[in-house]
matplotlib code that plots the C-alpha trace (Angstrom):
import matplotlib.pyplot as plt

x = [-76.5, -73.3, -71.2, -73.5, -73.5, -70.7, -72.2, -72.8, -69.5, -67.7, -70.4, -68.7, -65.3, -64.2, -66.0, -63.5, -63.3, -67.0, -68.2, -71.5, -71.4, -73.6, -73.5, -72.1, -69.1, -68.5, -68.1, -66.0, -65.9, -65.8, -67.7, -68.2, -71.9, -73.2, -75.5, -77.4, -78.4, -79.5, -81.8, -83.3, -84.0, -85.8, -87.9, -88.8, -89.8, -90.5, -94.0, -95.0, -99.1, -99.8, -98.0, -98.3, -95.1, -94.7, -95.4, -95.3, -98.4, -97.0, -97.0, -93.3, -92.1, -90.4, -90.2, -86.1, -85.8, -87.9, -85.6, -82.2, -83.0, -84.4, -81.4, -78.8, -80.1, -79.6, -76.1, -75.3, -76.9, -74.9, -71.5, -71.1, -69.4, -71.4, -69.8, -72.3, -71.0, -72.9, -72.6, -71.1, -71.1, -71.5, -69.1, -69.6, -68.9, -72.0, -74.9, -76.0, -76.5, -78.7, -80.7, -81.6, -82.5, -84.7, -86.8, -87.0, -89.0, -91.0, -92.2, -92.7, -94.9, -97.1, -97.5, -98.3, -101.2, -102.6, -102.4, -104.2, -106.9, -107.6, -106.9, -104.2, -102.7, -99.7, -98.7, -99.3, -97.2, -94.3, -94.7, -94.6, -91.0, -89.6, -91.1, -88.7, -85.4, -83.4, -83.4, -81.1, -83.9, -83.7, -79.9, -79.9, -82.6, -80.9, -77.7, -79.1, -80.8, -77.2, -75.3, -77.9, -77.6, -73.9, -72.5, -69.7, -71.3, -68.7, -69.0, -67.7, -66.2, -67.9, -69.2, -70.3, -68.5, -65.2, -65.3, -66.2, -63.3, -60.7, -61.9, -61.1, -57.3, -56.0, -57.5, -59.9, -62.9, -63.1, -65.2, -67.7, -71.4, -73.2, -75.0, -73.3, -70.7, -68.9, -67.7, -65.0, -64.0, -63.0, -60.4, -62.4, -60.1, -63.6, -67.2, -70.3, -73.8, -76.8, -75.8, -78.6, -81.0, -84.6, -84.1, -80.9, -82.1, -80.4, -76.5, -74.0, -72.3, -68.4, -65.9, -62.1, -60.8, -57.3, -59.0, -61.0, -57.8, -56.2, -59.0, -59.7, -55.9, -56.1, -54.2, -56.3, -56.4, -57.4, -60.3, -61.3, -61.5, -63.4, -66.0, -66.1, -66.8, -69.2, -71.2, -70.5, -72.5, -69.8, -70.1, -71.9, -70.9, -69.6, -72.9, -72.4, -69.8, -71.3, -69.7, -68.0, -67.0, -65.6, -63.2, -62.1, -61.1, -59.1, -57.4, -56.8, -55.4, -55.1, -56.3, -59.7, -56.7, -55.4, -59.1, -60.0, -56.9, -57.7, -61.5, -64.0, -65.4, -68.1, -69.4, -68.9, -69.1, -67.6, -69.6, -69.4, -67.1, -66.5, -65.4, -63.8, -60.3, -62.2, -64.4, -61.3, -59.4, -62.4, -62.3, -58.2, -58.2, -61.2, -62.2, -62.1, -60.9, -57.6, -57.0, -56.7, -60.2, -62.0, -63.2, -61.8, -64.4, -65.3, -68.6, -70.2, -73.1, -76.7, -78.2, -81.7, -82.9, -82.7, -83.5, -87.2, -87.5, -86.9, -87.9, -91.2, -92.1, -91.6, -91.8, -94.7, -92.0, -93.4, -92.2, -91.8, -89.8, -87.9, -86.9, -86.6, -83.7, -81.9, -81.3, -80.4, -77.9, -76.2, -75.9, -73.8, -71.6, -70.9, -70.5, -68.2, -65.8, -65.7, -64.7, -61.9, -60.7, -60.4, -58.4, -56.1, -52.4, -50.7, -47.3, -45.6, -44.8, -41.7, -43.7, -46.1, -43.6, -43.6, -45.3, -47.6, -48.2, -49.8, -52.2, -53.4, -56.9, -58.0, -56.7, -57.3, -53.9, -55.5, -53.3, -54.6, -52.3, -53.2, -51.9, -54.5, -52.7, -49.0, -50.5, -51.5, -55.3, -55.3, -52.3, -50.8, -50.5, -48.7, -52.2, -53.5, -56.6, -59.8, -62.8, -64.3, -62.0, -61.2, -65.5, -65.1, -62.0, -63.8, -66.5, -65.2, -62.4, -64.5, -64.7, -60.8, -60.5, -62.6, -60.4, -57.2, -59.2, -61.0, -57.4, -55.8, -58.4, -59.1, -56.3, -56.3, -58.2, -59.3, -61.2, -64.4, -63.5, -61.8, -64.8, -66.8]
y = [62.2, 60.5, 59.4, 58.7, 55.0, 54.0, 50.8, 49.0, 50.0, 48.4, 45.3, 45.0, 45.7, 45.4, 42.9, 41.6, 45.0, 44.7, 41.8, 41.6, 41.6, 41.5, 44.3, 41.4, 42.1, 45.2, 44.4, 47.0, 49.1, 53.1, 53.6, 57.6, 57.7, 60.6, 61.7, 64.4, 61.5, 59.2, 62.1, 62.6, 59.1, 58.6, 61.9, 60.1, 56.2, 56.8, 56.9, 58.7, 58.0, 60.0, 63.9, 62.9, 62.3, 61.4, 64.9, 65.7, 67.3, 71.0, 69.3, 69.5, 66.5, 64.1, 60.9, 61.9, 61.1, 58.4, 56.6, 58.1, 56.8, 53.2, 52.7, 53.8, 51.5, 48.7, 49.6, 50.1, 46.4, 44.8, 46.1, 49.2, 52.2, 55.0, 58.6, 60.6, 63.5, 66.4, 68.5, 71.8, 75.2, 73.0, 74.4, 77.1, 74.6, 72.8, 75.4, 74.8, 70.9, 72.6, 75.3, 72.3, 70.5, 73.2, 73.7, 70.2, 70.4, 73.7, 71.1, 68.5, 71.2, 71.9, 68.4, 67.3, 70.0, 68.5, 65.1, 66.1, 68.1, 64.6, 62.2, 60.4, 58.4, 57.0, 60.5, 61.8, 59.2, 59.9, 63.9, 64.4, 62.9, 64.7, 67.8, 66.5, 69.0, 68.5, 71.6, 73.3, 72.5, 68.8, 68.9, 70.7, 68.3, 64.8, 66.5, 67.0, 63.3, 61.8, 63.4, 62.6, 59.4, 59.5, 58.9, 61.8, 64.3, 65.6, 69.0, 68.7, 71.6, 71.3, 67.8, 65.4, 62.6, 63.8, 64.7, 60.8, 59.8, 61.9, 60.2, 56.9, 57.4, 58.9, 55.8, 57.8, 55.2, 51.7, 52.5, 55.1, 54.8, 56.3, 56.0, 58.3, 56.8, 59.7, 59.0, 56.7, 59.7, 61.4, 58.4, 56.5, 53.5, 51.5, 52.6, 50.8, 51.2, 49.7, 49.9, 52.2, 50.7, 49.8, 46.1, 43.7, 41.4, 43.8, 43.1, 45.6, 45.8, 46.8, 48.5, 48.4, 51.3, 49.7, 46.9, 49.2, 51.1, 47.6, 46.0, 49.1, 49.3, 53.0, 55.1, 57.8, 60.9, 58.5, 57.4, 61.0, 61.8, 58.3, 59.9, 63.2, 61.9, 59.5, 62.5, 63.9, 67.0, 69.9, 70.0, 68.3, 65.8, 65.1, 64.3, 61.0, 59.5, 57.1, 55.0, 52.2, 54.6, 57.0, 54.1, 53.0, 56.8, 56.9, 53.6, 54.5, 58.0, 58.8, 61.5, 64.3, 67.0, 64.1, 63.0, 66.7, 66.7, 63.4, 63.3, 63.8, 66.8, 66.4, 63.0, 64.3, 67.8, 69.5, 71.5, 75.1, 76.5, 72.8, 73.6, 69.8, 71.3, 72.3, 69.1, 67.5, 69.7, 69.2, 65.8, 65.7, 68.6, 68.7, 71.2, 68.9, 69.7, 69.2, 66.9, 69.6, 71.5, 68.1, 67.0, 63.9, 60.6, 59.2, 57.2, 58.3, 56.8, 58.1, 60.8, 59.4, 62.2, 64.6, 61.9, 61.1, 64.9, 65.4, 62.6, 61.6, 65.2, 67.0, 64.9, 62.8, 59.3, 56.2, 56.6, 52.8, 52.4, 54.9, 53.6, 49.7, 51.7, 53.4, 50.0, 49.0, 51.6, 50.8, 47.2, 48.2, 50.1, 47.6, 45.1, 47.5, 47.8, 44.3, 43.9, 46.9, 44.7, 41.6, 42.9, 45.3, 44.4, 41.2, 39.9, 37.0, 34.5, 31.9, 28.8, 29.0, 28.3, 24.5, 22.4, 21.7, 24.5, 25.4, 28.5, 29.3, 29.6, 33.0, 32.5, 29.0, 28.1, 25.0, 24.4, 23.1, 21.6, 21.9, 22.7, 25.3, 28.1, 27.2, 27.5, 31.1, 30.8, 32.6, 35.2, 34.7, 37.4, 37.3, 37.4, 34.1, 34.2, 35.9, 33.9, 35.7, 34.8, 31.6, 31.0, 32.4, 29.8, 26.7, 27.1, 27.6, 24.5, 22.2, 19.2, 19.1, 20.8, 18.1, 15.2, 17.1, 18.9, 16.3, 14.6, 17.9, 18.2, 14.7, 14.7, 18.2, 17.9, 21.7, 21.3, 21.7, 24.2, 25.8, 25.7, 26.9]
z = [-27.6, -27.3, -30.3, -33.0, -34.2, -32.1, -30.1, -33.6, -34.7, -31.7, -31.5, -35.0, -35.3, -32.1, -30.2, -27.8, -26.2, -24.6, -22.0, -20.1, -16.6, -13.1, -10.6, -8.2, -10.6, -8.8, -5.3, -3.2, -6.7, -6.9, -9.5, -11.1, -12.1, -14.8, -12.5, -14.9, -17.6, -14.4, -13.6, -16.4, -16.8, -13.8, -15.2, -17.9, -16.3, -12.9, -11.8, -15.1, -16.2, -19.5, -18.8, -15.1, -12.6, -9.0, -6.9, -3.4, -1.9, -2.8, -6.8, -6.8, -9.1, -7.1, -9.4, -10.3, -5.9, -6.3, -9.1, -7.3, -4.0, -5.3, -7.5, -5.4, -2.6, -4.9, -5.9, -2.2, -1.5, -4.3, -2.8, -5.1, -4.1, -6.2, -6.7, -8.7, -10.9, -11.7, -14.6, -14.8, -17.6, -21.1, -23.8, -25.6, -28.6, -27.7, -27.4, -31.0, -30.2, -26.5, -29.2, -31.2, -28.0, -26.7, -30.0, -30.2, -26.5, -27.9, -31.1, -28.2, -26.2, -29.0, -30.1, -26.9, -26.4, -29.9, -28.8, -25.3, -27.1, -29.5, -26.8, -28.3, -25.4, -27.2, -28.4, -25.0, -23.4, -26.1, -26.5, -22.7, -22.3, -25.2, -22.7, -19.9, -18.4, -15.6, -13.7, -11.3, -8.5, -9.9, -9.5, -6.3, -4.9, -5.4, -4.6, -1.2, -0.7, -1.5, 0.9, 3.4, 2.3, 2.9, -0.7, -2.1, -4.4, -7.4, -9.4, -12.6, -13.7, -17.2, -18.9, -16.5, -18.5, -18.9, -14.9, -14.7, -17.1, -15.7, -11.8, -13.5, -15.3, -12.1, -10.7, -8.5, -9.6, -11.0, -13.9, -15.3, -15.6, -18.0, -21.0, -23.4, -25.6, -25.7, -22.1, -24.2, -26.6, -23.3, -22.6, -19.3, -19.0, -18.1, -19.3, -18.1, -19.8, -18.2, -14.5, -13.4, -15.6, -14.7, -13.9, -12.9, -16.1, -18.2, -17.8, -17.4, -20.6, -19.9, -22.7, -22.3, -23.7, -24.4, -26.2, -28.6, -29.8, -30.1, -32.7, -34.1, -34.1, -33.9, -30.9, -28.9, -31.4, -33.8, -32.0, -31.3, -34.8, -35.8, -33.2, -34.4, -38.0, -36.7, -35.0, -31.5, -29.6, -30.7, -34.7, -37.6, -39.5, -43.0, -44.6, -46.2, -43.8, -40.8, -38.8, -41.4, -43.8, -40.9, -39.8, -43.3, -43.5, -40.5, -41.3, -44.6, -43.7, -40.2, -39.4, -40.1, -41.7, -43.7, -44.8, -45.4, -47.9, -49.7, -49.3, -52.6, -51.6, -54.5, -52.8, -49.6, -48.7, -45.7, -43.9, -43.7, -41.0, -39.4, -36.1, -36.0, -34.2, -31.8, -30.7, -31.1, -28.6, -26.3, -26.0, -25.9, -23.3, -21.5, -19.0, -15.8, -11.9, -11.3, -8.1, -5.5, -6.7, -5.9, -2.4, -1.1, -2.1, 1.0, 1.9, 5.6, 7.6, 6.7, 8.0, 9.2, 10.6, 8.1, 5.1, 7.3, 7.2, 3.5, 2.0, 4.1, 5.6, 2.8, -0.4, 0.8, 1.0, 2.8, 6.3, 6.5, 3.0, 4.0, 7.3, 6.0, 3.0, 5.9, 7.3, 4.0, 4.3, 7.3, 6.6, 2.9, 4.9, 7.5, 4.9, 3.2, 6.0, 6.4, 2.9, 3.6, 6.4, 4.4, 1.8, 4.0, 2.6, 3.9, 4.8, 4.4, 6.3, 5.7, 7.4, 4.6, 1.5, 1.6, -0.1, 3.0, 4.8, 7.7, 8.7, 11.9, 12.0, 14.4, 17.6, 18.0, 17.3, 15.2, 12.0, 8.8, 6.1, 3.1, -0.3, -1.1, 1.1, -0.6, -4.1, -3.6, -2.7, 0.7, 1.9, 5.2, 7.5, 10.7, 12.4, 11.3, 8.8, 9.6, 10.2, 6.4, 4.3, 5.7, 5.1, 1.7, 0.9, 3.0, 0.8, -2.6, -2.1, 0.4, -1.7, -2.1, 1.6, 3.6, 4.0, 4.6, 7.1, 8.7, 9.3, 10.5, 13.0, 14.4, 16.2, 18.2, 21.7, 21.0, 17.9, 19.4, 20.9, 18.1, 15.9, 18.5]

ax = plt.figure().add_subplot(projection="3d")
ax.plot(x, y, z, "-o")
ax.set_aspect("equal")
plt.show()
């Protein structure tokens, strides 16, 4: 469920902490995807006709490897670095939010076989998804496909969000994916919502953490309890209080034991036993790996022989889609390493600090003067420039670029050569 009401809340009191951005946005990024929602997603969307889902000839559902293995491929292609975290054991504080989830799929069950005995195609469509649960075979099965694929696979110890959050302050990721708000009540410095979505037409939509505390202008504890008053997975909420009136009660006094002193219990009654100390201790302290309980993140080469024997010998994939993604694949990760390459750490170089400097194109010992590379726009290193990032520069700053180097050039008997 997420934080209930939260996304308005920020759209309207703290605007400035949210942007919309592409997934080209995101090149070279290591980005800590909530891989159980993703799942469950693709369970729901994914080749689905009526109560029907993509199966393999044994009638094993297969439409959660479908959507993993078609979204990650695009991620890959757009330059993203994906690390998908799986959920652990939930809390105990949250297996009354999982009871209510589980008799909301018995309702489902029973309203879908009443809408299958009338007919009802619309109810069918929307019964069958409330029907939908990742499984530990679900889990274990794109589990598999990503480490065939080569991409690091991450148990969280517990929530699959606060794993993601606590990758991204000890600056393991980038950013988190996911599309539970909540990911921000566990303190993840960047939260993305819409990366995995359906289509690229939908932007990724970015929150700052930092920025919501300043508009709110509320500090971290603060924000946990604004969330817990608004409505979170571990306790119920103050009936009467959403999300406006929860943050004029924590600007006005601080905190849920301050609110709890002050509050009209008449106009808004507490509810019995409120386990609020709790949620908030959840989401101040969560349960997450410490450093040495996690693998080391690293990205590997795909496995093609053993992803054309799971994916098209046993879950009935296209041989030929398969193989056309594997050299998808390969060509991320070689694009990847050339972007490793560019960006390795530079030194610099005392011929470069006038006004007009030279750089020393690859080993053609051609220099180019030009103020662009003495205001900053290209490092030195003591290896000249590589042919990439000199490409990348040329063609960002060729109008400016072209007369000083046409002049730099006309004279050198080796341009041709050089360019060559």
């Amino acid at each position: 469920m997420g934080i209930k009401g939260l996304t308005k809340l920020l759209a309207d009191n703290a605007p400035q902490s949210m942007k919309q951005e592409t997934l080209e946005s995101y090149v070279g990024r290591e980005i800590a995807i909530d891989a159980s929602l993703s799942i469950y997603q693709f369970l729901i969307a994914v080749g689905r006709n009526g109560t029907g889902m993509l199966t393999n000839e044994a009638g094993e559902v297969t439409s959660h490897l479908h959507g993993l293995f078609s979204r990650t491929i695009r991620l890959l292609e757009a330059g993203l670095k994906p690390v998908y975290v799986f959920d652990g054991k939930p809390p105990d504080l949250k297996r009354q939010e999982l009871a209510k989830r589980s008799l909301k799929r018995s309702d489902a069950t029973e309203d879908l076989a009443a809408a299958i005995e009338s007919g009802d195609k619309e109810d069918i469509e929307k019964f069958s998804k409330r029907t939908v649960k990742v499984t530990k075979q679900h889990n274990d099965d794109c589990k598999l496909l990503l480490k065939l694929m080569g991409l690091p696979v991450v148990q969280a110890a517990s929530e699959a969000e606060a794993e993601c959050a606590a990758l991204c302050k000890r600056g393991k990721v980038y950013a988190v994916s996911s599309e539970d708000m909540d990911t921000l009540t566990f303190g993840a410095p960047r939260f993305l919502r819409h990366l995995m979505g359906p289509t690229t037409k939908v932007p990724v939509v970015e929150y700052d953490i930092e920025k919501i505390l300043t508009e709110l202008n509320l500090n971290m504890d603060q924000f946990v309890d604004l969330c817990i008053l608004c409505g979170c997975d571990y306790c119920p909420t103050i009936r009467g209080v959403g999300g406006k009136t929860a943050l004029k009660l924590i600007r006005q006094h601080g905190s849920i034991e301050s609110i709890l002193e002050n509050i009209n219990r008449q106009r808004y009654p507490i509810p019995e036993n409120w386990m609020y100390e709790e949620a908030c201790h959840l989401f101040r302290e969560p349960l997450v790996s410490s450093d040495d309980q996690q693998p080391d993140i690293t990205w590997t080469g795909p496995d093609e022989e053993g992803l054309k024997k799971f994916l098209v010998e046993e879950n009935g994939f296209n041989h030929y889609r398969v193989t056309k993604a594997i050299q998808k694949i390969e060509v991320s990760n070689k694009s990847s390493q050339i972007r490793l390459t560019s960006s390795k750490q530079v030194v610099s170089s005392p011929f470069l600090e006038r006004k007009e400097a030279k750089c020393i194109l690859g080993a053609s010992e051609l220099p180019i003067k030009s103020k662009v590379f003495s205001q900053g726009y290209l490092k030195p290193t003591n290896y000249g420039y590589e042919i990439e990032e000199l490409a990348a520069i040329l063609q960002k700053f060729l109008p400016q670029l072209s007369k000083s180097l046409s002049q730099s050039y006309s004279s050198q008997q080796g341009r041709r050569k050089g360019w060559e």
